[in-house]
gemmi code that builds the backbone of each chain (N, CA, C; Angstrom):
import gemmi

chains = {
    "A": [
        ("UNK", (226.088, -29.808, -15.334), (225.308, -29.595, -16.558), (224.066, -30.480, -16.574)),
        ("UNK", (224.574, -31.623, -16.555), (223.054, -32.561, -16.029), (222.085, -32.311, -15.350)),
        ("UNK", (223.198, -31.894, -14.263), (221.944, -31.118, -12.945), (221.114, -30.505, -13.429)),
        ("UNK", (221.785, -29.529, -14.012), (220.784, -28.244, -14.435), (219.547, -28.957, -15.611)),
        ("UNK", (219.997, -29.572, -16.277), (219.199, -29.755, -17.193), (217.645, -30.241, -16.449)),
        ("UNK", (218.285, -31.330, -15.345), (217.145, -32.364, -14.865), (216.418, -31.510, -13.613)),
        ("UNK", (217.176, -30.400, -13.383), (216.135, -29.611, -12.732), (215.254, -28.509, -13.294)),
        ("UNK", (215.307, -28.266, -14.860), (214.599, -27.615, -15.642), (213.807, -28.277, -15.957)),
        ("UNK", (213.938, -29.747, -16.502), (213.173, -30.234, -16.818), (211.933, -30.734, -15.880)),
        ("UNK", (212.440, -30.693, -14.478), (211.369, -30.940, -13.483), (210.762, -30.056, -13.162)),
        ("UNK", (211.201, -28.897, -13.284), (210.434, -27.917, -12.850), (209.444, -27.494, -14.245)),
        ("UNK", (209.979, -27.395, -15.396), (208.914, -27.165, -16.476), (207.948, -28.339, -16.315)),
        ("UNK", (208.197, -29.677, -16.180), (206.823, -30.807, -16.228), (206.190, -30.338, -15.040)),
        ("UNK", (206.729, -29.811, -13.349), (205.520, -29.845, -12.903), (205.090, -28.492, -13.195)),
        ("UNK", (205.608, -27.412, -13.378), (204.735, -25.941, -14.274), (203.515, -26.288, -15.119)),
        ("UNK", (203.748, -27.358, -16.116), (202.800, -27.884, -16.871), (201.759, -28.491, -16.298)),
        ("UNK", (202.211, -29.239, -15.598), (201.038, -29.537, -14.714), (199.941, -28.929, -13.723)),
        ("UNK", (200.709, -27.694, -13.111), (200.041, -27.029, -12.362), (198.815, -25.818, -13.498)),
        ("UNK", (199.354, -26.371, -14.596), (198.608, -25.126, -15.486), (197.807, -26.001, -16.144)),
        ("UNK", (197.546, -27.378, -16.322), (196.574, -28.217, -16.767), (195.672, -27.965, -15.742)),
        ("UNK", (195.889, -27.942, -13.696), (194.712, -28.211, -13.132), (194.355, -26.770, -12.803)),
        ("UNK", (195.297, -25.520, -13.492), (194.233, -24.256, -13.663), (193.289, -24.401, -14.245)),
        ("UNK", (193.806, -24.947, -15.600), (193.305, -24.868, -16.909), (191.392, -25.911, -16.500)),
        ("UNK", (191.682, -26.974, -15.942), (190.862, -27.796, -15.224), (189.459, -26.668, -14.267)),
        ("UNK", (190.122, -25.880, -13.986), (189.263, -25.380, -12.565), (188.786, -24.125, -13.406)),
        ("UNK", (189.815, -23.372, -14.329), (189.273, -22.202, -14.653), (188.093, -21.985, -15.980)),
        ("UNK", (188.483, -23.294, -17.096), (187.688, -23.439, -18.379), (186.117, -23.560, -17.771)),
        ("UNK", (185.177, -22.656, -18.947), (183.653, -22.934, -19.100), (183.281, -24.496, -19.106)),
        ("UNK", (183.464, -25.668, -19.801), (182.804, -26.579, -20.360), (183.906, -27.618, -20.217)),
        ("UNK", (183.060, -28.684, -20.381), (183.889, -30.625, -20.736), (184.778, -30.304, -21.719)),
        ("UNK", (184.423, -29.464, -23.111), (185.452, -30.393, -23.624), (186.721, -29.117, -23.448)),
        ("UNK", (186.277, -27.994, -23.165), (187.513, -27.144, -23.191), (188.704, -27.446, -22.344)),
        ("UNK", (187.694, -28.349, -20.896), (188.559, -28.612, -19.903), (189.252, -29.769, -20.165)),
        ("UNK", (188.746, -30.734, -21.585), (189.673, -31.363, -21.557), (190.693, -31.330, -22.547)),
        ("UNK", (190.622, -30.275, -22.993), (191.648, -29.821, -24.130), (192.445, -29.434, -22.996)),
        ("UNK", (192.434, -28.859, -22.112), (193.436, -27.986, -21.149), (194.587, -29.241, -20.633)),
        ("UNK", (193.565, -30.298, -20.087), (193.648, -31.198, -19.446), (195.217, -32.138, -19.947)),
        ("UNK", (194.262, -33.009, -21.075), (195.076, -33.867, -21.922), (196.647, -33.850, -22.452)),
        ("UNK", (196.713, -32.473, -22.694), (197.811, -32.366, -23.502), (198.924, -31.764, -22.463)),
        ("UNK", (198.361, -30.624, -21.562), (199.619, -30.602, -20.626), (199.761, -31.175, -19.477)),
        ("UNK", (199.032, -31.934, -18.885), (199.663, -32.950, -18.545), (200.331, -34.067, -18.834)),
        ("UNK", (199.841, -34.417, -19.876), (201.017, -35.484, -20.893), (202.283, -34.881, -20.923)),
        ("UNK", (202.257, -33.655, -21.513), (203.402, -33.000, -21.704), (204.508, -33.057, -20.265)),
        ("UNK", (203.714, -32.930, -19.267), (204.272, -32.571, -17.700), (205.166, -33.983, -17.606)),
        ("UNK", (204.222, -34.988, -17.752), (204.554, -36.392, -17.124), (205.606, -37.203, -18.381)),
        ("UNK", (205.349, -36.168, -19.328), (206.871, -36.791, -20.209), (208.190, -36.087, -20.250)),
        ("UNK", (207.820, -34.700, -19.766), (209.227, -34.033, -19.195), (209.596, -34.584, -17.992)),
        ("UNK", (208.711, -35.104, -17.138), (209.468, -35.415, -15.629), (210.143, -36.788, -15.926)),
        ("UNK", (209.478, -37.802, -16.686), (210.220, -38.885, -17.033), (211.257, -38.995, -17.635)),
        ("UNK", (211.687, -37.769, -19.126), (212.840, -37.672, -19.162), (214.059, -37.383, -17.872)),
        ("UNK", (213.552, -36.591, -17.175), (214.614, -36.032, -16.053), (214.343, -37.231, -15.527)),
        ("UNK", (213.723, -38.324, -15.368), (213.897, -39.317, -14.427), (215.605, -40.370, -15.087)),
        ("UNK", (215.069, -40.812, -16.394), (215.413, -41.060, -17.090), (217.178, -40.299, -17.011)),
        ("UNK", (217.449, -39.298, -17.032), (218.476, -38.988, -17.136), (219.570, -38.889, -15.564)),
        ("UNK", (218.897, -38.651, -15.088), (218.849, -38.747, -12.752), (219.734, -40.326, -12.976)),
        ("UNK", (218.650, -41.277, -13.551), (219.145, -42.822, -13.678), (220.648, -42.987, -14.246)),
        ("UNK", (220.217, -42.718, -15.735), (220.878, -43.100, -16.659), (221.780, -44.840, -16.566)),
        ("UNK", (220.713, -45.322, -16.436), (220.716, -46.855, -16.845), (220.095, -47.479, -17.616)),
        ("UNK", (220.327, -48.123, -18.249), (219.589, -49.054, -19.794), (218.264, -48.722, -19.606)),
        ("UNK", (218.058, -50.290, -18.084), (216.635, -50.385, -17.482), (215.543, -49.687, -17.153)),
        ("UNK", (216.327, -48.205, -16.343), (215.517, -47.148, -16.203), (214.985, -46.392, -17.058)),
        ("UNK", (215.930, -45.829, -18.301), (215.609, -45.408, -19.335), (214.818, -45.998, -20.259)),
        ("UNK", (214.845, -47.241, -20.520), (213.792, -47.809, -20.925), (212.096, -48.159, -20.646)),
        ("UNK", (212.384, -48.231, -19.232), (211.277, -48.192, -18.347), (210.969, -46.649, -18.648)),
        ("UNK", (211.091, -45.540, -18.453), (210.926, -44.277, -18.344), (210.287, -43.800, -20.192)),
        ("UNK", (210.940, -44.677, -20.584), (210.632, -44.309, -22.121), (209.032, -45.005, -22.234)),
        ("UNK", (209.224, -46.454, -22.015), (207.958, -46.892, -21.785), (206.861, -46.267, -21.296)),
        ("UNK", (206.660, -45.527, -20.102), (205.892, -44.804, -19.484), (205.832, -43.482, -20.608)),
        ("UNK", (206.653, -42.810, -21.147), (206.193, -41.460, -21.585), (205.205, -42.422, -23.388)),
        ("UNK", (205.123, -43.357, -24.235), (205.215, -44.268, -24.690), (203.701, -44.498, -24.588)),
        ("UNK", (203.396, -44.885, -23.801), (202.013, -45.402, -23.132), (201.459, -44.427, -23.028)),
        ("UNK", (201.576, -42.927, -22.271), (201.058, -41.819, -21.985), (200.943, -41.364, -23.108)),
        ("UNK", (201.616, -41.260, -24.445), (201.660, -40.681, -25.527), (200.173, -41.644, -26.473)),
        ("UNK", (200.295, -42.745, -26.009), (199.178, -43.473, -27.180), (197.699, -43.741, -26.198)),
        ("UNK", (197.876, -43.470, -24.455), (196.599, -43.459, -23.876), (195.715, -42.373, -24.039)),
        ("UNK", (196.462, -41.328, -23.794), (195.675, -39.797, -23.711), (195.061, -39.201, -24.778)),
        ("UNK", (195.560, -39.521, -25.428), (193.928, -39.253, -26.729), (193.047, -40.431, -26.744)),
        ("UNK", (193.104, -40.982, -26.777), (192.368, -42.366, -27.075), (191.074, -42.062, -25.727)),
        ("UNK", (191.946, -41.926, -24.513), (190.825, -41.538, -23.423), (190.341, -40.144, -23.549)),
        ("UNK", (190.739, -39.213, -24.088), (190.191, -38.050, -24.208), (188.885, -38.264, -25.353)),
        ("UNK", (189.003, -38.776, -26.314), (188.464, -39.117, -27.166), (187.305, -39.351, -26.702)),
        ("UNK", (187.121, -41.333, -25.968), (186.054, -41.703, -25.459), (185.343, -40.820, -24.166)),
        ("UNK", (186.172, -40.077, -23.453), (185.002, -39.167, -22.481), (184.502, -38.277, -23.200)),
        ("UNK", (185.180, -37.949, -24.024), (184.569, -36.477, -24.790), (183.254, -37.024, -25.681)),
        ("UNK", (183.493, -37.973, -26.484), (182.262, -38.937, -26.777), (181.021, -39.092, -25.867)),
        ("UNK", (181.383, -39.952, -24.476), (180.172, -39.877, -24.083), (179.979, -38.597, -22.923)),
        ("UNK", (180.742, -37.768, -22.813), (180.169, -36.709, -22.499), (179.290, -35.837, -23.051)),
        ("UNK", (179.333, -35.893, -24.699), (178.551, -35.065, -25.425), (177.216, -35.735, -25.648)),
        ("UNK", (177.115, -37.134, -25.471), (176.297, -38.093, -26.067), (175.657, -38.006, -24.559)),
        ("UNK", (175.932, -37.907, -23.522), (175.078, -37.845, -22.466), (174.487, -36.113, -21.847)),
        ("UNK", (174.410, -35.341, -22.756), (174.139, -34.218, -22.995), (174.874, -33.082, -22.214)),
        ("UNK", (175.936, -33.362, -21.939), (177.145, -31.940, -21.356), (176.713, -30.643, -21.743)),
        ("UNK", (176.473, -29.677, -20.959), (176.272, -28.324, -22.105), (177.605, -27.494, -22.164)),
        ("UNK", (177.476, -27.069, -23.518), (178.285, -26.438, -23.944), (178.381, -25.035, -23.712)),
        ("UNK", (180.093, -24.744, -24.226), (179.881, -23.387, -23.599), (179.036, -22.533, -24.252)),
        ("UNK", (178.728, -20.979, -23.475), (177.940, -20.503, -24.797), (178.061, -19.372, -25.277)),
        ("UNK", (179.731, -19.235, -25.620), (180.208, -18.798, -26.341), (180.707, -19.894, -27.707)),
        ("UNK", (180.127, -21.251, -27.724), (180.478, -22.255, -28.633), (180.284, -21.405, -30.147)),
        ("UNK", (181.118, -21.476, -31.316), (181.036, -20.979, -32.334), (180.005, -21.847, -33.427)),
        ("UNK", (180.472, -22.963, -32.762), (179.743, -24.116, -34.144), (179.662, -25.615, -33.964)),
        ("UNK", (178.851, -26.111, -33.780), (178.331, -27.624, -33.422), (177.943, -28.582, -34.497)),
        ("UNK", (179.296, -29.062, -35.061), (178.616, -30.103, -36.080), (177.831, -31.254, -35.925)),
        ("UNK", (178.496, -31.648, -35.101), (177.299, -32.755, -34.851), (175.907, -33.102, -34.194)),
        ("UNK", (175.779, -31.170, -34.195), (174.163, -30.841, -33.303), (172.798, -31.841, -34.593)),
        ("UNK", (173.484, -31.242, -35.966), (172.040, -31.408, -36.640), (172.189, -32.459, -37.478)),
        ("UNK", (173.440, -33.345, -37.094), (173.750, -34.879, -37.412), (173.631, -35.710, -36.645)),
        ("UNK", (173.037, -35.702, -35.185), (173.035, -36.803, -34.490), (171.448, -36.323, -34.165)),
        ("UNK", (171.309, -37.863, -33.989), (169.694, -37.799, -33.349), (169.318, -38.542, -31.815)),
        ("UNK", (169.577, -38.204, -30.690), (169.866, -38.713, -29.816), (168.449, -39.633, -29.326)),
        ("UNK", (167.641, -39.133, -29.846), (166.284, -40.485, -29.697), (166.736, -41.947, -30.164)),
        ("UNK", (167.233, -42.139, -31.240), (167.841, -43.126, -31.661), (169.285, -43.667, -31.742)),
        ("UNK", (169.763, -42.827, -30.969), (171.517, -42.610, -30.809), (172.170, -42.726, -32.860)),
        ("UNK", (171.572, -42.428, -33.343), (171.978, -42.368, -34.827), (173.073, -41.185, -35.094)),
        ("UNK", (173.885, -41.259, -36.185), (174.888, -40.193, -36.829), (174.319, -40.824, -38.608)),
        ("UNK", (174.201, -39.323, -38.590), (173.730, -39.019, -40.421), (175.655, -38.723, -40.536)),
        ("UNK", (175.444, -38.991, -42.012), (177.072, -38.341, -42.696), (176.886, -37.519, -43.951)),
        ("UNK", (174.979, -36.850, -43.616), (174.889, -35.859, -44.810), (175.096, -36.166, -46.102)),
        ("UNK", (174.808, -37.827, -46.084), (175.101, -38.020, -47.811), (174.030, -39.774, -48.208)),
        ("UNK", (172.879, -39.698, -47.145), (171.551, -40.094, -47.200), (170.515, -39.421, -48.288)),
        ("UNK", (171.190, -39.384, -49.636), (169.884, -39.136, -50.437), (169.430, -40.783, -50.984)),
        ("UNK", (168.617, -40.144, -51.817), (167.639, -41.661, -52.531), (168.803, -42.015, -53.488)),
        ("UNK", (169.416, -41.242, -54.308), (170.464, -41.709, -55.367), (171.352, -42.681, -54.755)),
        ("UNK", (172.189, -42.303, -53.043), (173.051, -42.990, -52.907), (172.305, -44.236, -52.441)),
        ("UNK", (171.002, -44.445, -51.917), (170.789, -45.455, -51.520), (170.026, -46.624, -52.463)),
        ("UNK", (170.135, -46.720, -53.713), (170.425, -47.177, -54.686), (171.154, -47.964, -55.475)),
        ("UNK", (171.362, -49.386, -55.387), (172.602, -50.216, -55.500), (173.037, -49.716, -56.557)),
        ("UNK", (174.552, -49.948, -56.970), (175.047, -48.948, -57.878), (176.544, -50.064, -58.151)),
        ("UNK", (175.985, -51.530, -59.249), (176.725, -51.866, -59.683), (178.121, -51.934, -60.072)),
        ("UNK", (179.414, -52.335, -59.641), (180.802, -52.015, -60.525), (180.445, -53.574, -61.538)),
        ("UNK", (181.794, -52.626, -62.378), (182.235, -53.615, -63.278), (182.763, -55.019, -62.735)),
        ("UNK", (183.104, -55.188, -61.845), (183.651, -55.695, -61.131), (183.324, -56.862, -60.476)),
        ("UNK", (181.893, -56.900, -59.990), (180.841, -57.399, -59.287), (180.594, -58.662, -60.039)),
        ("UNK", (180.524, -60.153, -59.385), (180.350, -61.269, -60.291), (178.725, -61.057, -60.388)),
        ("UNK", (178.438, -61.879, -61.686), (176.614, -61.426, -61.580), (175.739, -62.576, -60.677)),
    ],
    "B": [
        ("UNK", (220.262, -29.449, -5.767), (219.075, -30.711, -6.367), (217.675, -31.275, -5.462)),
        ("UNK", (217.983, -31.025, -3.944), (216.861, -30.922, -3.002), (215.909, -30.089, -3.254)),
        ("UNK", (216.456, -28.566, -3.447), (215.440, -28.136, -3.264), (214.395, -27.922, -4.727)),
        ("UNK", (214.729, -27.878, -5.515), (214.326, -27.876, -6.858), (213.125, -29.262, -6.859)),
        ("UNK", (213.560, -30.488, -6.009), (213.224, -31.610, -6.094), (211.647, -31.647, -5.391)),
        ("UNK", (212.011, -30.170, -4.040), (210.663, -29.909, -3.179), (210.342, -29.209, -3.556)),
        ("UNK", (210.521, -28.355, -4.626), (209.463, -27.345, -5.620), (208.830, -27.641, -6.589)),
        ("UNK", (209.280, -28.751, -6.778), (208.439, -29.711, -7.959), (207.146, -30.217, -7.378)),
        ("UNK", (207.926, -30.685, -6.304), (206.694, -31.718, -5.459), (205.407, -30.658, -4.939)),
        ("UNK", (206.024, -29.351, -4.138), (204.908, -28.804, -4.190), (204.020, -28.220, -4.980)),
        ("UNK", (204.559, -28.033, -6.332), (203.695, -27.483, -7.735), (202.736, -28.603, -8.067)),
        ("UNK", (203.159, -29.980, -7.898), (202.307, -30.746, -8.061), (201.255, -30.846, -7.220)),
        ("UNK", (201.498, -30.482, -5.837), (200.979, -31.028, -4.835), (199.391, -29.911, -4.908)),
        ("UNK", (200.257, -28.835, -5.159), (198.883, -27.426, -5.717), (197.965, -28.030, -6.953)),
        ("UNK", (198.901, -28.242, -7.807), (197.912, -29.141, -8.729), (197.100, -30.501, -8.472)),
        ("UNK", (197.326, -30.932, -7.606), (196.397, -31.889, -6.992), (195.310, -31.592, -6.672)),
        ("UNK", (195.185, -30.444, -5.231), (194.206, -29.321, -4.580), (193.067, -28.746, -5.561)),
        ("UNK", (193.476, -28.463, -6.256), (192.879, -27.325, -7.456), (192.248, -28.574, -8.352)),
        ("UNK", (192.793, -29.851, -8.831), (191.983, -30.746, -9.442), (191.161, -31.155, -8.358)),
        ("UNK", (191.147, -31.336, -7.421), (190.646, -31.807, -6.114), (188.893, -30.942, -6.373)),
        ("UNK", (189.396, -29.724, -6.121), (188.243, -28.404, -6.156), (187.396, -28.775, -7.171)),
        ("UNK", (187.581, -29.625, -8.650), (187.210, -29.754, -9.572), (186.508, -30.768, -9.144)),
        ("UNK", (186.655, -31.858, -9.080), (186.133, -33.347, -8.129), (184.948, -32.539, -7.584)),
        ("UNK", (185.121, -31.817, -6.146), (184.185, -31.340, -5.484), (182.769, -30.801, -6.339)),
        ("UNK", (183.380, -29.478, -6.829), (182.774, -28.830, -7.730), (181.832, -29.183, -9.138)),
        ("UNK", (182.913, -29.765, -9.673), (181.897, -30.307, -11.056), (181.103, -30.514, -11.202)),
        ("UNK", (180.167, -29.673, -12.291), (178.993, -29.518, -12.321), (178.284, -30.828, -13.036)),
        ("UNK", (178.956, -32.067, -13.396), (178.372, -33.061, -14.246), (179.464, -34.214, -13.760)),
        ("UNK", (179.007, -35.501, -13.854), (179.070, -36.089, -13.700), (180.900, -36.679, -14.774)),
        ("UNK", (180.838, -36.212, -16.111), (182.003, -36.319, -17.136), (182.917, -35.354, -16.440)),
        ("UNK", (182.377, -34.452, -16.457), (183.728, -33.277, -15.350), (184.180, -34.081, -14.433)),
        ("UNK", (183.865, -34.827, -13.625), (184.441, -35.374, -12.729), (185.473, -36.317, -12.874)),
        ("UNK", (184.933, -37.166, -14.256), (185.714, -38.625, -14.878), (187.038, -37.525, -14.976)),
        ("UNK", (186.807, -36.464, -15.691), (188.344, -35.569, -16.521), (189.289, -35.265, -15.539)),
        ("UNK", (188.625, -34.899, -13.876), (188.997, -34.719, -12.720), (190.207, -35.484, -12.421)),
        ("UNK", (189.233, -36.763, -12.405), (190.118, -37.702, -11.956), (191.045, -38.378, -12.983)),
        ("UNK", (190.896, -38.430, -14.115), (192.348, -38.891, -15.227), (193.392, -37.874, -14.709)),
        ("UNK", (193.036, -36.556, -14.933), (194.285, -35.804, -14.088), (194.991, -35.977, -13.121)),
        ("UNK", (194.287, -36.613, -12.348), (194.117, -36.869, -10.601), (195.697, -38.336, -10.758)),
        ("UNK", (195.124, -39.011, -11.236), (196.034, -40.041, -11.954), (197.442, -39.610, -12.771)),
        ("UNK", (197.279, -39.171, -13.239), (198.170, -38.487, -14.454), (199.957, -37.774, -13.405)),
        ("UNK", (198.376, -36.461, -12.471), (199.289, -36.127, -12.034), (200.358, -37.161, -10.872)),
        ("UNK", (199.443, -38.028, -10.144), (199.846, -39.033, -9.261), (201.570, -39.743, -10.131)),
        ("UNK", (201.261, -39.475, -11.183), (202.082, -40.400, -12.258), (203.638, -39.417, -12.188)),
        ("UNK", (203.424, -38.406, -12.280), (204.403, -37.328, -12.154), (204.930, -37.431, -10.656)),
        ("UNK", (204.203, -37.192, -9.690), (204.571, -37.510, -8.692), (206.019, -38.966, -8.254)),
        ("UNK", (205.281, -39.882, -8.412), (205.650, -40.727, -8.636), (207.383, -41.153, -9.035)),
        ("UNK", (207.238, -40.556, -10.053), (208.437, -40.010, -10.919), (209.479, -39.284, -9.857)),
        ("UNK", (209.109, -38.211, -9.739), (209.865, -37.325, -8.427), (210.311, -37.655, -7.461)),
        ("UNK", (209.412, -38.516, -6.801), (209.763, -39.421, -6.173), (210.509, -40.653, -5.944)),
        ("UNK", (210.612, -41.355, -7.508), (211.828, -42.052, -7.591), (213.490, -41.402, -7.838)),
        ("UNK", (213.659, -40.101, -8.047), (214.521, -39.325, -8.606), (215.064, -39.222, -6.826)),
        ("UNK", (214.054, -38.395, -5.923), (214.277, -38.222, -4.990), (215.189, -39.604, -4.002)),
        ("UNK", (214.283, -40.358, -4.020), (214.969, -41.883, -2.872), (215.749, -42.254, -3.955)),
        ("UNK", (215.941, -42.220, -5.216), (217.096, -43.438, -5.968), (217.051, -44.646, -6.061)),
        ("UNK", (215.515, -44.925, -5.620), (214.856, -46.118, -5.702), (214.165, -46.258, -7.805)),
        ("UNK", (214.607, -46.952, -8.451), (214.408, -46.767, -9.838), (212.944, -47.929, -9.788)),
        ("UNK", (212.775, -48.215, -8.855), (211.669, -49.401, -9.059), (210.509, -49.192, -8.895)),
        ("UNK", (210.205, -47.314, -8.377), (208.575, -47.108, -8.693), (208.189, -46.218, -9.777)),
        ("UNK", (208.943, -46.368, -10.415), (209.043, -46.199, -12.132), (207.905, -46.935, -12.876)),
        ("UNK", (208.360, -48.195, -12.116), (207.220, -49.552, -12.144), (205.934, -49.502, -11.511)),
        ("UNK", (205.451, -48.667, -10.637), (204.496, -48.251, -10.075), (203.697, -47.192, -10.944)),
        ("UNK", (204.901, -46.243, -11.154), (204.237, -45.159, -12.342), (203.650, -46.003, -13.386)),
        ("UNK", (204.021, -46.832, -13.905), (203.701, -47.336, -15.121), (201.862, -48.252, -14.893)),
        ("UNK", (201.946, -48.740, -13.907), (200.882, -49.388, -13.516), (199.923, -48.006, -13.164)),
        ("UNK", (199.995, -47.323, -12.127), (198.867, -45.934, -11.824), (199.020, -45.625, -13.183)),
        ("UNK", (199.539, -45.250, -14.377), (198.877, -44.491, -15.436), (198.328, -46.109, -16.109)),
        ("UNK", (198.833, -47.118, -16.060), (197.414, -48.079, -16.965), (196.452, -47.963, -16.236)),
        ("UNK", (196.031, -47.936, -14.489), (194.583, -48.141, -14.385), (193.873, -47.021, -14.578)),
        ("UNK", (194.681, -45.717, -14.663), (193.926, -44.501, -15.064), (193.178, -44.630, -16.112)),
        ("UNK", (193.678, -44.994, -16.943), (193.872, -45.386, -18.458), (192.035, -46.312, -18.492)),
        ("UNK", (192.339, -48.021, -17.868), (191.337, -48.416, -18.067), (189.846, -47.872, -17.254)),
        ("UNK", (190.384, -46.705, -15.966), (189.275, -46.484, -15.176), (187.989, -45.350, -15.794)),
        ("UNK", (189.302, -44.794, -16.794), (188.280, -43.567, -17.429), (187.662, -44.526, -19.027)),
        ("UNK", (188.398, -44.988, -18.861), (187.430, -46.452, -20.481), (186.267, -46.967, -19.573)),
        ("UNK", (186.318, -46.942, -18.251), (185.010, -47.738, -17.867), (184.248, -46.900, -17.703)),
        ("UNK", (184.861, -45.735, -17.055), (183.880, -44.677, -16.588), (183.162, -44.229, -18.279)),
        ("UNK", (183.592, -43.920, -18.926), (183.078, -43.626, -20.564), (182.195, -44.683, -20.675)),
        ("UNK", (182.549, -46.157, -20.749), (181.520, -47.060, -21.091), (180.381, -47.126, -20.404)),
        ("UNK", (180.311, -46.808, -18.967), (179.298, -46.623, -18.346), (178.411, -45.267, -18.273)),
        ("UNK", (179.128, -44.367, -18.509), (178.403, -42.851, -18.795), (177.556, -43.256, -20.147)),
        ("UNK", (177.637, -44.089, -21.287), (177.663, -43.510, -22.883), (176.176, -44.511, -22.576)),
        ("UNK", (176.345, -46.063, -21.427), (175.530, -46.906, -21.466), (174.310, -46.126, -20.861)),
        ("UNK", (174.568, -45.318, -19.677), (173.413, -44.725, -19.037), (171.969, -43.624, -19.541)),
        ("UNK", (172.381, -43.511, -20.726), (171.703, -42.661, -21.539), (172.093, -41.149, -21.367)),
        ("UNK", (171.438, -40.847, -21.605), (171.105, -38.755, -21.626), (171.016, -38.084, -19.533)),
        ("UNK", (171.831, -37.681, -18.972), (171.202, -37.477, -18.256), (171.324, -36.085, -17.272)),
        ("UNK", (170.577, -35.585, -16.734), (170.387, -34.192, -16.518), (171.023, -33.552, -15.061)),
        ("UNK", (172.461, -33.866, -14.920), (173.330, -32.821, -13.882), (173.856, -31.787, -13.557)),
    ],
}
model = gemmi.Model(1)
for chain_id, residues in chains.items():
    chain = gemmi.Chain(chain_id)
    for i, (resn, *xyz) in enumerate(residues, 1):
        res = gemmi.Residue()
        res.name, res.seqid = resn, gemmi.SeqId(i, " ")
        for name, pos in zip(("N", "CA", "C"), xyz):
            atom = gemmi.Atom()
            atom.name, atom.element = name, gemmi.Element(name[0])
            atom.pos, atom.b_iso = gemmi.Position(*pos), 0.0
            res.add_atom(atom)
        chain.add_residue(res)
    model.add_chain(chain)
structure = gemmi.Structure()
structure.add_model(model)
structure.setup_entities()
């Protein structure tokens, strides 16, 4: 029963994987490829660690194995995040079938600036609380 | 349990190739960084399989280290892409 389990589970993480570096080779653009990217391979490398994890089944290993899926779970956005950042900020083109670009007519890349669309004269206007010692 | 163990390895091993093609290929310079986190990632899976395979539980500990420098190599590669400005690949 184990068996079976830990050979499903290896075979679905590396399935996942092999369909992140489709997903890699076949997507238009940066960030689609890294939507493809990020998530199933995480997914891959935390199913294979469970089956590692269970292959073991020792405190140490399992813990270690937990650790690793753990780390992978709180790195991979965080790094998806920052490439996708300066990929866009170093002018990546997009696909062009793109539907909608918010931050086309909020960023000003002459000055590396981000507007938040709420730069009128009213808000920039000190605007006292009750609160405030005088 | 062998062979399941060498069908894993070679699904990965295709997924290596094919990120590989991407490396080659990529038309920008960030495609490439994404290349290679995969490149890592998958190494990480590997890895794994590989301890399952020998019954060696101690490159578990290896996995854990290849996914931190992945980790800090694509934070540098970002910090250094974002520092370089705008540029046209």
């Amino acid at each position: 029963m184990i068996e079976a389990i830990k050979g499903a589970l290896l075979l679905t993480g590396s399935l996942f994987m092999l369909l992140a570096a489709v997903g890699l080779l076949r997507l238009p653009d940066l960030l689609t490829r890294m939507h493809a990217t990020t998530k199933a391979a995480a997914l891959g490398v935390i199913l294979i660690m469970l089956a590692a994890a269970m292959h073991f089944s020792e405190v140490g290993v399992v813990a270690r194995s937990f650790a690793v899926i753990v780390f992978i779970l709180m790195t991979a956005p965080v790094a998806a995040h920052v490439i996708g950042r300066a990929g866009y900020f170093v002018g990546s083109r997009l696909w062009s079938g793109t539907v909608k670009d918010e931050l086309r007519p909020n960023y000003d890349p002459l000055t590396h600036e981000l507007k938040s669309g709420l730069e009128t004269y009213e808000n920039a206007k000190r605007q006292p609380r009750a609160t405030d010692p005088d | 349990m062998d062979t399941v163990l060498l069908i894993s390895q070679v699904i990965m091993g295709l997924a290596l190739i094919l990120t590989f093609v991407r490396v080659v290929r990529g038309p920008s310079l960030p495609d490439r960084v994404v290349a290679l986190e995969l490149f890592s990632t998958t190494v990480v899976g590997l890895v794994g399989v590989y301890a399952i395979q020998s019954g060696v539980a101690s490159f578990l500990d290896a996995a854990i280290v290849i996914a931190l420098m992945g980790f800090l190599a694509a934070i540098g590669f970002a910090r250094f892409l974002e520092r370089g400005g705008p540029r046209d690949d």
